[in-house]
Each structure stands twice: as structure tokens, then as C-alpha cells.
C-alpha positions in Angstrom: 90.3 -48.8 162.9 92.5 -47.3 160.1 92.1 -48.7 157.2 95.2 -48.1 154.1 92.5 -47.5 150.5 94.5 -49.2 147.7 93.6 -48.6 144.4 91.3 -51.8 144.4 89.2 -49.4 146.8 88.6 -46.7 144.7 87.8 -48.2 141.4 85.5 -50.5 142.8 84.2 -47.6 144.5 83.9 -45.8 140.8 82.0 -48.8 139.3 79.5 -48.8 141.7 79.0 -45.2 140.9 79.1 -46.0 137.4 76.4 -48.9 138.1 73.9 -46.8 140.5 74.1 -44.0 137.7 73.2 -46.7 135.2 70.4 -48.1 137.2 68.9 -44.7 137.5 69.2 -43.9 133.7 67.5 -47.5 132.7 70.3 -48.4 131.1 71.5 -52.3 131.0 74.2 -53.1 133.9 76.1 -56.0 132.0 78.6 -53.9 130.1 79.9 -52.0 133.0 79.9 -54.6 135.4 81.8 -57.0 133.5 84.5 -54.2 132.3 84.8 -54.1 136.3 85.2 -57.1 137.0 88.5 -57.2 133.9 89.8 -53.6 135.2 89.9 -54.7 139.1 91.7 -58.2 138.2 93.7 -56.4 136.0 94.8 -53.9 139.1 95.0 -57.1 141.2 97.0 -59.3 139.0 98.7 -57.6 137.1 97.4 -60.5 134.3 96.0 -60.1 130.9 94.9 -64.2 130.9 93.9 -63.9 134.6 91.8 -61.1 133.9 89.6 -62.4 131.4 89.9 -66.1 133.4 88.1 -63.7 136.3 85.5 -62.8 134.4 84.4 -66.2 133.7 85.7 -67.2 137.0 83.5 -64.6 138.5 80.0 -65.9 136.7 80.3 -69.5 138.2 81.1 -68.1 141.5 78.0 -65.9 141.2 75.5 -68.6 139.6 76.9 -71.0 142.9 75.7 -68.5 145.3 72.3 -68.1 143.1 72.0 -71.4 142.3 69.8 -72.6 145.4 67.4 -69.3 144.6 67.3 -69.9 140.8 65.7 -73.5 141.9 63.4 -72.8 144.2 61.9 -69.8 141.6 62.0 -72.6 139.2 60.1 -74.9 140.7 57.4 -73.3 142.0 56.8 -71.5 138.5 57.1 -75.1 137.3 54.0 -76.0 139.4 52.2 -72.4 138.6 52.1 -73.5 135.2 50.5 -77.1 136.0 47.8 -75.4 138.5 47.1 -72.6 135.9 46.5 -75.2 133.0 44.7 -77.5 135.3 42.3 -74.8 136.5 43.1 -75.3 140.3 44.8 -72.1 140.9 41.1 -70.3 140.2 39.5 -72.5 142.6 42.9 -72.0 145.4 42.3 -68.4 144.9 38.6 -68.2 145.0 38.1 -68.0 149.0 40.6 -64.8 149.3 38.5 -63.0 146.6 36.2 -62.1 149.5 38.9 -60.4 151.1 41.0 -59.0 149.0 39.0 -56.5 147.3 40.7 -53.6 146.5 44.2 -52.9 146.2 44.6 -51.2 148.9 44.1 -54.1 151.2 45.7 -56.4 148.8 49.0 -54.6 149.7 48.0 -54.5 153.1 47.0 -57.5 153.2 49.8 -59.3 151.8 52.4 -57.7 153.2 51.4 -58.3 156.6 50.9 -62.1 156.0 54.3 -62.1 154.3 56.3 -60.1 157.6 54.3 -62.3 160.1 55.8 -65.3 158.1 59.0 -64.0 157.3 59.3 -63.5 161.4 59.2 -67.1 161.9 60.9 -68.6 158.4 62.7 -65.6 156.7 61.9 -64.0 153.4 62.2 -66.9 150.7 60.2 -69.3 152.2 57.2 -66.7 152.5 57.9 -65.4 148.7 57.3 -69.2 147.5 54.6 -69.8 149.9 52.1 -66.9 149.4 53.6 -65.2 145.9 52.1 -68.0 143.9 48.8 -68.3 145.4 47.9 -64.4 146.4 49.5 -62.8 143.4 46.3 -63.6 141.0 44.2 -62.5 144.0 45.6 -59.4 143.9 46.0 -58.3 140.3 41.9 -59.5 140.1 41.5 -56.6 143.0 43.2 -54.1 141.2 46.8 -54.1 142.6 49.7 -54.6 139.9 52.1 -57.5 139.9 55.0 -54.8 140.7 52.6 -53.6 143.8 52.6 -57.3 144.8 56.4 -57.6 144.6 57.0 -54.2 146.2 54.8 -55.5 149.1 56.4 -58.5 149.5 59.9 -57.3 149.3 59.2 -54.4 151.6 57.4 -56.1 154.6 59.5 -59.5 153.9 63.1 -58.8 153.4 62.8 -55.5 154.8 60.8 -55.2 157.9 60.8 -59.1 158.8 64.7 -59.6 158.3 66.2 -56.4 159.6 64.7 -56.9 162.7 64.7 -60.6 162.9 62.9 -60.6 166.4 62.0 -64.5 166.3 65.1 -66.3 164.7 67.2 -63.9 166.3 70.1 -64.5 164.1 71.0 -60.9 162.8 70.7 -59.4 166.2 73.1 -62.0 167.1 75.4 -61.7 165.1 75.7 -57.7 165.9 75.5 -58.4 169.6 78.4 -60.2 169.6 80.3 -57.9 167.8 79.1 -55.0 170.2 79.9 -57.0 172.7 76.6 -56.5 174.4 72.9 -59.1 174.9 71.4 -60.0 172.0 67.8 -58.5 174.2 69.5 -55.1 174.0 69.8 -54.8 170.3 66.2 -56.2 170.2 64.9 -53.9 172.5 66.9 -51.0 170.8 65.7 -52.2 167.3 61.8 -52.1 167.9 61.4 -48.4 167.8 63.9 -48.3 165.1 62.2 -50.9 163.0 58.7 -49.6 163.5 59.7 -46.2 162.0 61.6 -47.8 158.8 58.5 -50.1 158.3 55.7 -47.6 158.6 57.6 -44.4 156.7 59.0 -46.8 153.9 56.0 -48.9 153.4 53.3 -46.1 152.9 55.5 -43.8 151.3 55.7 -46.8 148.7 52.2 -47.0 148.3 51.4 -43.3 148.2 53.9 -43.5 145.1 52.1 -46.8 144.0 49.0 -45.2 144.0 50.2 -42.0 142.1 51.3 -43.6 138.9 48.2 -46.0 139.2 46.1 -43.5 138.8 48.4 -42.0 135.8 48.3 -45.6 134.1 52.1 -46.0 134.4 52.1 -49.1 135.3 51.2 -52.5 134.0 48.3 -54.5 136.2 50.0 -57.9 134.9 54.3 -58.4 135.0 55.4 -58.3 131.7 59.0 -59.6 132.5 59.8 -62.4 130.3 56.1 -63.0 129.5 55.0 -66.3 128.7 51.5 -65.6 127.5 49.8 -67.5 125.4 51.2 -70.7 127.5 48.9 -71.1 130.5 45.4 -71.4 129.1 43.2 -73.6 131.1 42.7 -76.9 129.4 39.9 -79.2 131.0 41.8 -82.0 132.4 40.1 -82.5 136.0 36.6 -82.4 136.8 35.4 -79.7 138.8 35.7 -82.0 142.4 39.4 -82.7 141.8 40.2 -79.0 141.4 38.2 -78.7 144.6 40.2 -81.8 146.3 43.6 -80.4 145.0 42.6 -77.0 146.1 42.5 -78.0 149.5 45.0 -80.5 149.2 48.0 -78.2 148.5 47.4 -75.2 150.7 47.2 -77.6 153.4 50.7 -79.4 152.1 52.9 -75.8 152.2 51.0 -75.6 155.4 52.4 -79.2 156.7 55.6 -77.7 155.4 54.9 -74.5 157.9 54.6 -76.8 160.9 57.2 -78.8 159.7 59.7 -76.0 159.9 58.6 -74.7 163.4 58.8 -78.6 164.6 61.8 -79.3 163.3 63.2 -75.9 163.8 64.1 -75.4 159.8 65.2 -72.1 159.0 66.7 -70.6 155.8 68.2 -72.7 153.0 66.0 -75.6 155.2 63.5 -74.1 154.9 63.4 -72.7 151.3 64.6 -76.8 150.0 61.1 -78.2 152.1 59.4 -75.8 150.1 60.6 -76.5 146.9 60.9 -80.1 147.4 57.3 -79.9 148.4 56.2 -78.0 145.1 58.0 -80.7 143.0 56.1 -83.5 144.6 52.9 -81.7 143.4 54.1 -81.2 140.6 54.9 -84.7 139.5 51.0 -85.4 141.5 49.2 -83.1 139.4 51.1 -84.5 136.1 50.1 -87.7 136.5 46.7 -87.1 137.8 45.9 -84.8 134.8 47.8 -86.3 131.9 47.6 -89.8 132.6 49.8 -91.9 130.3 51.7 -88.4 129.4 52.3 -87.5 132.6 55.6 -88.7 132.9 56.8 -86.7 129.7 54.4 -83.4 130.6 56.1 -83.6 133.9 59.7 -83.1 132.2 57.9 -80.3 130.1 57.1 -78.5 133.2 60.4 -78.2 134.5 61.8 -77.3 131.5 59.9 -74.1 131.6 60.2 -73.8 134.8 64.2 -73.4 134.8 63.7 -71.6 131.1 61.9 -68.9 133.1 64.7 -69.2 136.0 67.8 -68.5 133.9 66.6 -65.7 131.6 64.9 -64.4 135.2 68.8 -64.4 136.5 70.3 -63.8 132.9 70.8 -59.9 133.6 71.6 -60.2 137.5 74.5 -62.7 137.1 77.1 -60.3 135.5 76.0 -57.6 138.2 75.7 -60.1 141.2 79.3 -61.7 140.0 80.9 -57.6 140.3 79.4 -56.9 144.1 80.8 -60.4 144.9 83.9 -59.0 144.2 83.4 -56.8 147.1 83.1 -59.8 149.6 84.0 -63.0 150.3 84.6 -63.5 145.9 87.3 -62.0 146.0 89.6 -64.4 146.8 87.8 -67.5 145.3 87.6 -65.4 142.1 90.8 -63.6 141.4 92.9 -64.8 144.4 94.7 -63.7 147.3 95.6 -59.9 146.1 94.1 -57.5 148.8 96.4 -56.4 151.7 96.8 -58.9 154.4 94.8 -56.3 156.6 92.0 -56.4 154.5 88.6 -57.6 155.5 87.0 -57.3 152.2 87.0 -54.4 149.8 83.3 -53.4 151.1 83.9 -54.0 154.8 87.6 -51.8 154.2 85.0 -49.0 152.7 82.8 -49.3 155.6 85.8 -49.0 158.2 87.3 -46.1 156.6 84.6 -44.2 156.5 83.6 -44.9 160.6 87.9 -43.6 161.3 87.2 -40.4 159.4 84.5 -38.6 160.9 84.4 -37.2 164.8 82.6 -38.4 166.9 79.3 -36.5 168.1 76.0 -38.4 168.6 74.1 -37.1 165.2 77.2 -37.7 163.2 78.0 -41.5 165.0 74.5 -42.1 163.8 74.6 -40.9 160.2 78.1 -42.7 160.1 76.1 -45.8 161.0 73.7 -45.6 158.4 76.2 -45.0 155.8 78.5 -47.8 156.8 75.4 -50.0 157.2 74.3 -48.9 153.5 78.0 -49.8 152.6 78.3 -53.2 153.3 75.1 -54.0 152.2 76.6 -53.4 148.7 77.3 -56.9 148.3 73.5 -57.7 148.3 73.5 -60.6 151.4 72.9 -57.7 154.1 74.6 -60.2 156.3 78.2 -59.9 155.6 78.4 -56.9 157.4 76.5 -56.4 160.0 79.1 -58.2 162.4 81.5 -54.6 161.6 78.5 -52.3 162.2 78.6 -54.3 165.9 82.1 -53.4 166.2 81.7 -50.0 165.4 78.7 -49.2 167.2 80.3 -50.5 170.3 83.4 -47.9 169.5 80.9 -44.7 168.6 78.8 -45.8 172.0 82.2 -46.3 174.4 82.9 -43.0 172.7 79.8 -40.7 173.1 79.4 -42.7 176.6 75.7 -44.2 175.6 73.9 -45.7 172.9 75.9 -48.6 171.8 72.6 -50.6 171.6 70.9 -48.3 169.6 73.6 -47.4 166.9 74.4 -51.3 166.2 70.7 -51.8 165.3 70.4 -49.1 162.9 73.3 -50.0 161.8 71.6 -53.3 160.9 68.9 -52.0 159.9 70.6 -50.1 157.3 72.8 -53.1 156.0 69.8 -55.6 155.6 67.3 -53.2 154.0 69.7 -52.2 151.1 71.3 -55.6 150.8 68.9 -58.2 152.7 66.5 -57.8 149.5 65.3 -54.1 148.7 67.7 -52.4 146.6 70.2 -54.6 145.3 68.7 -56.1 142.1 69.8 -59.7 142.8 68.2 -59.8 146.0 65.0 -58.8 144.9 65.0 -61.7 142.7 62.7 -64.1 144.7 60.2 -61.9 145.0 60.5 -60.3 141.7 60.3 -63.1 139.5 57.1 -65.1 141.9 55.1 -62.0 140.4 56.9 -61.5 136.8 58.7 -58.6 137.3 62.1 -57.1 136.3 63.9 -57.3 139.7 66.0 -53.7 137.9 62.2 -52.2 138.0 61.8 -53.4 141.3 65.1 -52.0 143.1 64.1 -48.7 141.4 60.5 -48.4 142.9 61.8 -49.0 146.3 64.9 -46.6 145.9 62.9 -43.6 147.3 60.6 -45.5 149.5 63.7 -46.9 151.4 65.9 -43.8 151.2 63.5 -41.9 152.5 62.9 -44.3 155.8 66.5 -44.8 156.3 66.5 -40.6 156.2 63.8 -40.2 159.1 65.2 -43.3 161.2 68.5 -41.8 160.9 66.6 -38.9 162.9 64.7 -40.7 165.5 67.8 -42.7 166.0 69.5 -38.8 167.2 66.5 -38.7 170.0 66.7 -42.6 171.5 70.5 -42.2 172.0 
């Protein structure tokens, strides 16, 4: 389990520093992330030219991995803006209105729809499927945008993807790493998962609640605001809203049964989605505009992926550094990290499991931490086949628990990178409700850090 830190460790190690500290002062990421990028090539290469090459080398990498993300936001804000002109959102929303009535059970509310989804589909497909139609529901009850993001993001790419317990394919993949069933880290995971989601999730909204009541924060998302661009113009009558009111909700749910059918999961699932949304798109157009539905169509779009890229602008150059940690590194700069290496963030992660002794508190701190680690590089997945492998050496170690340790450990890696913390991963949800993804990583900073803290403890007592 040794691990040899090069220099390539420890100054990506710095710049993360540098980064987190940046985050937390509100200052822009860009600069720092960039000048990252140049210094580690530089270290690497030994290359003037192939250090600023990297640079650029590392943005298309980064925008390829986005790219299926930055289309699906697209599109669906595309076909926001046709059913807010057309007037057919008010009429989609009108039935929840009698439910959602405060905003204390629109964060409920929400974020139980969007973990029960996530369960069976996974995050992306739930942000596009309920972020559209429930976020005007819930700023009309009270709840801000960043409330709606926050619940979203929490109970979606936290509680729903750490534990996984209907896809099965995190548990998987650290089963088979720990060598053990994938029903034992299940099993292990549920008392594990209930504590993260409860402490995290109400801790966030205590803290919601706070600076509500202070005024701090904005009912409507103010990132990149359109205004002025979505007033309602009477082009259907009042029984076509009614018809297309019923029409698309019952289209993304198609889509639903579609994907338990056919057994679509993921990047399937998220491209049904999205190619649903266009073909609504392109119906409404036509339907509302008549002869200029084929050029208002076009126009949609066009602010649709307007909205998409100045939504990624500031995550790219961030997103394109914690590649580096990962499987970028090579496709970026090239084949310059030891031939031992598994990755500059998974090399963190193993050197700090082969420095600590092992005792059963410390096995599960190490755990955490190593989870945290490798969810630097903002997939969450990447990792979680080494917190396997390590839990199974802390549990052959300590004699018990190997189940237990390899789902916090998985835990820890998909809540910081799955889609809480790390800016980039935030973004589906972040940009559905019109918020910077940067504001949204720092509202769930405490939340999270505080339910990784007390299901660190509980994870002393199951062991």
C-alpha cells in the first residue's frame, strides 16, 4: 500500500488548498486553477510549449466530459422558455400549488420526490424531470431558488447516489474491491446512509431557514438572469395550455416507464430526457408560432445553450484542474506520473490509508478522509473501487467491519464528489433553478461536513 509522493503530489495538493481557500473567501477560481494546470505540466514536462498546450489541452478534455450535461441543461431551459412564454408552465404548476404551501414542505416535499426518483434513475434525470416543473411551485410558496437547488442536490446526488440501493452500481463496485457481497455493503450502508441524510439534510434547512428569516437570500436565482425575456405572450387559448399541461407531464412520465422497461440508467437515461424535451420543444414552436415556428424554434435553442455555456463558463477552468487528478492526466499532459501510480488523487488517498495505525476509530476516520479524497475529482466514482480495497485491509486488520468501513467510505467519496461540494457537480441542479453552482457548494459545505462528522461516529459503534 506504499505509495512514493512525487512532487506532482504535493503541488496539486497545494492548489487544491489554494482553491478551497478561494472558494471560502468568494473569490473567482479561474486564475488559480489555470496557473495549476501550467505549474503541474510544467513539473511534468519539463515543457514551456507543452505547458501552455495543457492548458488548452485541459479545457477540451474538461468541456468533453461536461459536454453531455451542458446539453441536457440546455435543452430543457430551451423548453422552459417556450412553456413560460406560452403560459403552460402556470397551468403545469397549478395542481401542486395545493400542496406545496409553505416552504417548509416545499423542501420536503421535493427532495423526497427527487431521492425516490434518483433511487430508480440517478440524479440527472430527476434534476430535468422535476427542477423545471416544481421550481416555480416552490419559490410561489416561499422557498428560494437556492433552497430548491440545495434540496435537490442533497436528497438526489447525496442520499439517492451514495447509497444506490436500487441500481446497485456503487455498492458494486466497492464490493468487489472488498472482496465481499454486494448485500453486505447494502446492508452495512443503510444505517450509515440514514444518519448522513437526516443530520445533513435538516442541518441544511435549519441554516436555510436562518438567513431567510435575515433576508439573505434571494427568493428568485439571480445567476445569469434573463429577465425581462419570459413574459407570457398569448399564443394558445386557454384549452391548449390545458391539453399541453397534461400532455407533457405525462410524456417525462412515458419517459419514466420507459427507463424502468427498458432498463435505461444514467447517460440513457438523461439523453431520453432530453431528447424528449426537444421534441416538445419543436411541438410547442410550431403549435404556438405557426408559420414562425420553424425560426422561433432555432431561437429557443440558441438561448438555451447561451444560458448553458456562460452556466459552465466559470466551472470549466476548475473542472479541467481536478481532472488533472484523475483519469486527465494522461490524455492531457501525457504519460509523466510513476508507473506505480493510479492517479495523483487515488496516490493521495493510498498514502494517507499506509500512514496511520490501525485501531477501529482511526480505520474509520481514515475512511472518511480517503473517501473525501478521491472525491476531489468531482465524479465520486473514480474512487470508490480503492476505498473497497482499503476497507477490506483496515477490516482483515481490526478482524471485523470490512462491510461497514467500505460503505462509509463510499459514502464519503460520492457526497463530496457525486454532486454536493464540488462546484461542477452541482451544476445540473444549480443551473435547473438559476443558481451559481460556487453559491451552491458553499451552502452545503457545513451541512455535509457536519453529517460526514456524526456518521464518522456512529460508524465507531456498528463496527
Amino acid at each position: 500500500m506504499n505509495v512514493d509522493l512525487s512532487a506532482l503530489h504535493l503541488i496539486y495538493m497545494v492548489f487544491i488548498m489554494l482553491i478551497i481557500g478561494f472558494m471560502v473567501k468568494r473569490l473567482d477560481t479561474t486564475l488559480v486553477s489555470i496557473s495549476g494546470i501550467f505549474v503541474i505540466a510544467m513539473m511534468a514536462t519539463q515543457s514551456i510549449t507543452s505547458s501552455i498546450s495543457g492548458i488548452f489541452n485541459s479545457f477540451i478534455f474538461a468541456i468533453t466530459e461536461l459536454l453531455p450535461t451542458i446539453l441536457i441543461i440546455s435543452i430543457i431551459v430551451a423548453m422552459s422558455r417556450v412553456l413560460t412564454k406560452t403560459g403552460i408552465n402556470e397551468a403545469m404548476v397549478a395542481p401542486f400549488t395545493k400542496i406545496i404551501k409553505n416552504p417548509t414542505l416545499a423542501y420536503w416535499t421535493i427532495g423526497i420526490l427527487m431521492m425516490i426518483i434518483s433511487w430508480f434513475f440517478w440524479p440527472s434525470p430527476a434534476v430535468a424531470l422535476l427542477g423545471a416543473v416544481l421550481l416555480p411551485v416552490a419559490i410561489r410558496a416561499g422557498l428560494p431558488a437556492l433552497g430548491v437547488a440545495m434540496a435537490m442536490n442533497l436528497f438526489g446526488h447525496g442520499i439517492a447516489l451514495s447509497s444506490d440501493f436500487v441500481i446497485q452500481g456503487a455498492p458494486k463496485l466497492t464490493a468487489d474491491a472488498a472482496g465481499i457481497p454486494v448485500g453486505d455493503v447494502v446492508t452495512a450502508s443503510i444505517p450509515l446512509v440514514i444518519t448522513m441524510g437526516i443530520v445533513t439534510t435538516v442541518v441544511a434547512f435549519v441554516m436555510l431557514r436562518r438567513d431567510m428569516k435575515k433576508g439573505n437570500i434571494e427568493l428568485v436565482g439571480t445567476h445569469q438572469s434573463q429577465n425581462g425575456q419570459d413574459t407570457v405572450e398569448h399564443l394558445l387559448s386557454s384549452a391548449q395550455k390545458k391539453f399541453f399541461a397534461l400532455l407533457i407531464p405525462a410524456a417525462f412520465l412515458l419517459d419514466v416507464v420507459a427507463m424502468s422497461s427498458f432498463d435505461l440508467q444514467g447517460g440513457d437515461a438523461t439523453a431520453l430526457v432530453g431528447g424528449t424535451a426537444v421534441f416538445i420543444l419543436l411541438l410547442l414552436c410550431m403549435t404556438a408560432h405557426k408559420r414562425k415556428g420553424l425560426e422561433k424554434s432555432t431561437n429557443y435553442l440558441i438561448q438555451g445553450f447561451q444560458f448553458g455555456f456562460k452556466v459552465f463558463g466559470p466551472v470549466i477552468p476548475i473542472a479541467a484542474f481536478f481532472y488533472l487528478g484523475d483519469s486527465g492526466f494522461t490524455a492531457i499532459i501525457g504519460d509523466h506520473l510513476p508507473k506505480t501510480s493510479h492517479g495523483i488523487v487515488n496516490d493521495l488517498g493510498v498514502a494517507l490509508a499506509s500512514v496511520v495505525p490501525l485501531t477501529k476509530e482511526i480505520a474509520v476516520i481514515t475512511l472518511t478522509g480517503v473517501g473525501a479524497i478521491t472525491g476531489l475529482d468531482g465524479s465520486g466514482f473514480s474512487g470508490i473501487s480503492l476505498v473497497g480495497s482499503i476497507g477490506n485491509l483496515f477490516g482483515t486488520a481490526i478482524g471485523e467491519g470490512t462491510a461497514t468501513l467500505t460503505a462509509l467510505g463510499q459514502i464519503a467519496a460520492i457526497w463530496v464528489g457525486g454532486g454536493t461540494l464540488i462546484p461542477w457537480a452541482l451544476i445540473p441542479a444549480a443551473a435547473i433553478c438559476n443558481v451559481s453552482p460556487f453559491e451552491l457548494a458553499r451552502r452545503n459545505l457545513v451541512p455535509v461536513l457536519i453529517g460526514l462528522l456524526v456518521t464518522t461516529i456512529v460508524a465507531v459503534f456498528l463496527i
